[in-house]
C-alpha positions as CSV (number, residue, x, y, z in Angstrom):
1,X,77.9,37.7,60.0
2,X,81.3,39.0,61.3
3,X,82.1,41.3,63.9
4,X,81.2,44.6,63.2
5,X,82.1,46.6,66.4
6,X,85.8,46.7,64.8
7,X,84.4,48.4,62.0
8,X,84.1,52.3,60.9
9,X,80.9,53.9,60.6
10,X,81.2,54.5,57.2
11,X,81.6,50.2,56.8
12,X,78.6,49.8,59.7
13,X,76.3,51.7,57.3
14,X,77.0,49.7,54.4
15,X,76.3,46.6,56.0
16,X,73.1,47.4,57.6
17,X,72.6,49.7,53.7
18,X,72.5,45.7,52.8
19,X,71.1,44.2,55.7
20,X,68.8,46.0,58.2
21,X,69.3,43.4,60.7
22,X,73.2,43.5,60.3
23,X,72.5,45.9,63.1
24,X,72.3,43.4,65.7
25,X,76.0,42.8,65.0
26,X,77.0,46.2,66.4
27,X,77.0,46.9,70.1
28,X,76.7,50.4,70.3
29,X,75.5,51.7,66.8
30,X,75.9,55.9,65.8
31,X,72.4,57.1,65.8
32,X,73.5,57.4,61.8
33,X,73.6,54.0,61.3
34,X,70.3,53.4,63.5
35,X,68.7,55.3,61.4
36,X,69.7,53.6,58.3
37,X,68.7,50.3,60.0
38,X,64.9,51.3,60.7
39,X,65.0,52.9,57.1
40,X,65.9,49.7,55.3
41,X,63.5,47.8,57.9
42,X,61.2,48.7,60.7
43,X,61.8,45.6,62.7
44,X,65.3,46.2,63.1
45,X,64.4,47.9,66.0
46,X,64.1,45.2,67.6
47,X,68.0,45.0,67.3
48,X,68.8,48.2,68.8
49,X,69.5,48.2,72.3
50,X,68.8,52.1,73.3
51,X,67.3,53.7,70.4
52,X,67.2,57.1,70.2
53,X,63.9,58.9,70.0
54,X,64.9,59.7,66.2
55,X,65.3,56.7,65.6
56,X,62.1,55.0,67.3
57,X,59.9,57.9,65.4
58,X,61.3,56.8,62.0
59,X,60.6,53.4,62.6
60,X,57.1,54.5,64.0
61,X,56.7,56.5,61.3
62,X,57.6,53.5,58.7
63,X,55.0,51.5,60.5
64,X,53.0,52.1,63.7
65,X,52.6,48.6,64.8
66,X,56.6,48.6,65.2
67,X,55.7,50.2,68.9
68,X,55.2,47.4,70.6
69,X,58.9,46.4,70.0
70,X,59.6,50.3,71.5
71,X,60.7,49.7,75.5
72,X,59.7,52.5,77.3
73,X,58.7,54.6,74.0
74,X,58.4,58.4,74.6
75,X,55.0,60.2,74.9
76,X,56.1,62.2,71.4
77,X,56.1,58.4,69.9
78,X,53.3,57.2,71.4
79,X,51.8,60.1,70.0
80,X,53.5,59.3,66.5
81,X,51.9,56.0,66.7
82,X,48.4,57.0,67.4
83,X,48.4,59.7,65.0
84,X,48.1,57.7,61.6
């Protein structure tokens, strides 16, 4: 996968639009394309080094297992977790 750190948001959102896990190529992803990531895929998560707490209650909200790939989740995602 090349470089995408280079890239405009607009062309980091198509790639993880294709790929999920394209996300791992991007050091410091918009919370935009974050969420796209988790939207496509759950797990790419896993990819994001900060997520916000959008982003971490979408994913959590896709599927509630994906907390235990959440560092430090946030008592509101916890929450989100234990609520389905």
């Amino acid at each position: 996968m090349q470089d995408l750190n280079n890239k405009s948001e607009q062309e980091q959102l198509a790639a993880v639009k294709n790929d999920s896990f394209a996300i791992q190529y991007i050091t410091n992803p918009s919370e935009t394309v974050q969420l796209a990531a988790v939207e496509q895929d759950s797990f790419a998560i896993e990819y994001i080094k900060n997520p916000s707490e959008a982003v971490q209650l979408e994913a959590v909200r896709r599927f509630k297992h994906i907390i235990s790939f959440i560092k430090n989740p946030s008592e509101t995602v916890k929450l989100a977790a234990q609520a389905k």
